[in-house]
C-alpha positions, 0 to 999 in steps of 0.5 A: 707888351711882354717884357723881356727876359734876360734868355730873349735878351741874350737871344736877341744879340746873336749875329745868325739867323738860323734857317729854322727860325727864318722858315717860322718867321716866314709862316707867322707872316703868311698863315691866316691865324685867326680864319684857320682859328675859326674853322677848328673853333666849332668843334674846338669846345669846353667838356662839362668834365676834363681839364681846362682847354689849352689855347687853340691858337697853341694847338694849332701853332704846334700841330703845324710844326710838327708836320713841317718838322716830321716829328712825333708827338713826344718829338715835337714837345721835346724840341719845343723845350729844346728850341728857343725859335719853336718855343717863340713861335708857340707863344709860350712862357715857361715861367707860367705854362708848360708845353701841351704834353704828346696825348693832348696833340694826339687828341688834338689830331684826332679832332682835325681828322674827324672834321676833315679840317686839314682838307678845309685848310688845303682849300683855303690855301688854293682860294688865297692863291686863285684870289691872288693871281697866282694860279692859271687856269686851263692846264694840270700836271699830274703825277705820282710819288711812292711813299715808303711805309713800314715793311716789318711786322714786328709790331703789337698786331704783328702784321703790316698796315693792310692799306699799304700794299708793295709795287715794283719800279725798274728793278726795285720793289716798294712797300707803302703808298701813293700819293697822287698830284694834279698840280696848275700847269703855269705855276706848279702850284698844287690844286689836288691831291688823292692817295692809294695804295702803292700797287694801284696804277697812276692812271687810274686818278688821271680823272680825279685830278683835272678840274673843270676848267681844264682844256690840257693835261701833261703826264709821263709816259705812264699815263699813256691811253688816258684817253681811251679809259672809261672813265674818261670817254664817258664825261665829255669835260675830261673826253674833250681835253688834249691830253700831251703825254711823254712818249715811251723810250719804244716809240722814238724810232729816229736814228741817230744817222738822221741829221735832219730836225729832229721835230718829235725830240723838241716836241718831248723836250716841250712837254718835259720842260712843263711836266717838271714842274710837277715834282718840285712839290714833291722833292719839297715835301719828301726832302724838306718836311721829312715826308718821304714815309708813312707816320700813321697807319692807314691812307686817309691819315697820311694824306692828311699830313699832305 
């Protein structure tokens, strides 16, 4: 047991939780430490030359908060020295160890990049919850959201990032990526997600989204003719699939005279009420993990912060 200092003690006797420190209790409770320990471990080795390793678990823990916090390298080691709740949730004491410094994050990162690590994460998320009931089978949701790149050029190369290209919605125009998402039909989990630049069309991952087991899809009117596409006609598991895509604003031709039903209005309201399921993953990502821009340059190492 670790003794108490007179800080936790002090600590220990306030009267609020702060929403910061109740998120981090929350993620100790629900991560699986020690079988995300063991997908990094393999490649998580001792050099024959070089400082010794910090703890994997250390690493792991501050590589976390750093994604949820939307912080930087030298931003999250800083807040870790500024952050009681952080500090406690690194498992670090001051008196013996230091915080590992922003270069140690960075070659940390580099590491889950090359092994594809966060991916293996992602998938083991999505088999916990198939293995605990919370994923229905037979239906997808997609969608896409633009994220936000750096549009100046006055940087060490002076030019943008070649990856990151500029798209126009309505009447204004984006600079950046997109970020596309297949998300379980009956919970809004998300199952898949790709990316591409923010000129590439939605339409064109419809096919890299749906899984096997799939008989409906539900899009916005942005992915209407989904069904005529090449890539959908030519493998029978996508061609055979109902495909309920919103109308266009062009094709509701009811007046407002009619004082009938209006079926074709219900039916919309339908499909929207289990489209919408699909953005409640993007407003949490974008709004509360502060991952409405890119960090890094280039597709695959912002995705990966996804």
């Amino acid at each position: 047991m670790v003794q108490q200092t007179f800080t936790d003690m002090e600590y220990a006797n306030r009267k609020r939780t702060t929403r910061r420190e109740a998120f981090l209790e929350a993620m100790e409770s629900i991560i699986p430490w020690n079988e995300w320990m063991a997908l990094i471990a393999p490649y998580y080795v001792q050099k024959e030359r070089g400082r010794k390793l910090i703890p994997l678990e250390t690493m792991l823990r501050m590589y976390l908060m750093q994604n949820w916090f939307g912080l930087s390298d030298e931003g999250i080691e800083d807040a870790i020295y500024d952050s009681y709740a952080m500090k406690q949730f690194l498992r670090i004491d001051f008196s013996t160890e230091q915080t590992p410094d922003a270069t140690t994050l960075l070659h940390f990162r580099h590491l889950l990049e090359k092994h594809d690590i966060a991916r293996k994460i992602f998938d083991d998320v999505k088999q916990r919850l198939d293995a605990s009931g919370l994923i229905m089978h037979g239906g997808t949701i997609v969608d896409a959201t633009i994220i936000h790149a750096p549009s100046s050029t006055k940087n060490a190369t002076k030019s943008r990032d070649p990856e990151m290209h500029s798209t126009k919605k309505g009447n204004q125009w984006y600079f950046g990526m997109k970020i596309h998402s297949g998300a379980d039909a009956g919970t809004g989990y998300v199952h898949t997600i790709t990316a591409t630049a923010a000129n590439v069309h939605d339409i064109t991952q419809t096919h890299a989204l749906i899984r096997e087991d799939d008989h409906t899809v539900y899009g916005d009117s942005g992915y209407l003719g989904v069904e005529k596409r090449t890539e959908i006609r030519e493998r029978s598991e996508l061609s055979d699939v109902d495909y309920r895509i919103a109308q266009s604003p062009s094709q509701k031709r009811m007046t407002k005279e009619y004082k009938g039903t209006n079926w074709d209005r219900q039916i919309e309201h339908a499909k929207a009420s289990v489209r919408s399921k699909v953005e409640h993953p993007f407003l949490i990502v974008k709004r509360l993990f502060h991952a409405g821009k890119t960090r890094y340059r280039g597709l695959r190492k912002n995705l990966l912060q996804y």
